[in-house]
Phi, psi and omega in degrees: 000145185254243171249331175293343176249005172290303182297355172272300201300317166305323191289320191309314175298288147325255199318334171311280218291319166272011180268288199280026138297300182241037171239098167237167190049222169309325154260061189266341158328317219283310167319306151351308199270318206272337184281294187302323159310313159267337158310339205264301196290279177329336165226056179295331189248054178240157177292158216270287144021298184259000174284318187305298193301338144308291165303336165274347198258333153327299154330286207299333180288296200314335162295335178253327170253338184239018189280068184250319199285004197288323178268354184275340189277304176281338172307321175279016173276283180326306204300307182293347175271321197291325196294320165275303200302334195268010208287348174233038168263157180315158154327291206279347167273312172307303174310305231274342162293327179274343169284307155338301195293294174337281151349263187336309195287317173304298187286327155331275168338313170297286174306355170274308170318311223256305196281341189265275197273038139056025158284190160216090210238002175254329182288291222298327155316287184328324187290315188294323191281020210015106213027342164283133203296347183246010170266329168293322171276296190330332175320311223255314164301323167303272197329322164311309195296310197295305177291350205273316173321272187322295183332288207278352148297311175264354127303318180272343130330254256268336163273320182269005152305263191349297185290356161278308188303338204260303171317292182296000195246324173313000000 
């Protein structure tokens, strides 16, 4: 790795670790958005190797100061994966996978946190959904829908931002 992608990959590093400082609780949504996002953008020309190794090593912190968030940190793994793969598919194939992908990860995420470290982040969804179990997944699905919107607007912002900039600095 070369000095220019260590150092994007620390920063990649740096906003994970302050996305889950200060998105906790009810707004951790908001981590959604900001982790897969910088995984995605920051290490667009990095090799499938050094993307994994960004990521894991995200992991590895996020297991260590947060780890309730840990599997929610690889569903934001997938989600930045899901984001390069779909990168030269339509709008509406790209929202309905990263909403898909989202849903899946999310609920996935829930029940492993809550059957592995004894939370109750399922109940507590539920609760909100006024007790039903198909009012949480619908929940989990709104939410999806919602990161899945946000990704692929603001990925696709946030590259032809990039690409004027890089152009006009050339």
């Amino acid at each position: 790795m070369g000095t220019s992608k260590l150092a994007r990959s620390a920063l990649t590093l740096t906003l994970i670790i302050v996305s889950f400082l200060l998105f906790r609780g009810t707004i951790s949504i908001f981590s959604s958005f900001i982790v897969p996002l910088a995984l995605y953008i920051f290490s667009k020309d990095f090799s499938l190797v050094e993307q994994l190794t960004t990521t894991l090593a995200a992991l590895i912190l996020v297991t260590i100061f947060f780890s309730t968030q840990a599997f929610f940190m690889i569903a934001y793994g997938l989600l930045a994966f899901l984001l390069s793969v779909t990168a030269n598919k339509s709008m509406f194939l790209k929202i309905l996978l990263l909403s898909l992908g989202a849903a899946v990860s999310f609920i996935i995420a829930i029940q492993l946190t809550d059957l592995i470290l004894g939370t109750a982040i399922q109940q507590a969804l539920t609760s909100l959904a006024g007790g039903s179990q198909a009012g949480f997944y619908l929940f989990v699905l709104i939410e999806g829908v919602i990161t899945g919107t946000v990704l692929n607007v603001s990925s696709y912002w946030l590259e032809k931002r990039l690409e004027s900039n890089w152009s006009q600095n050339r």
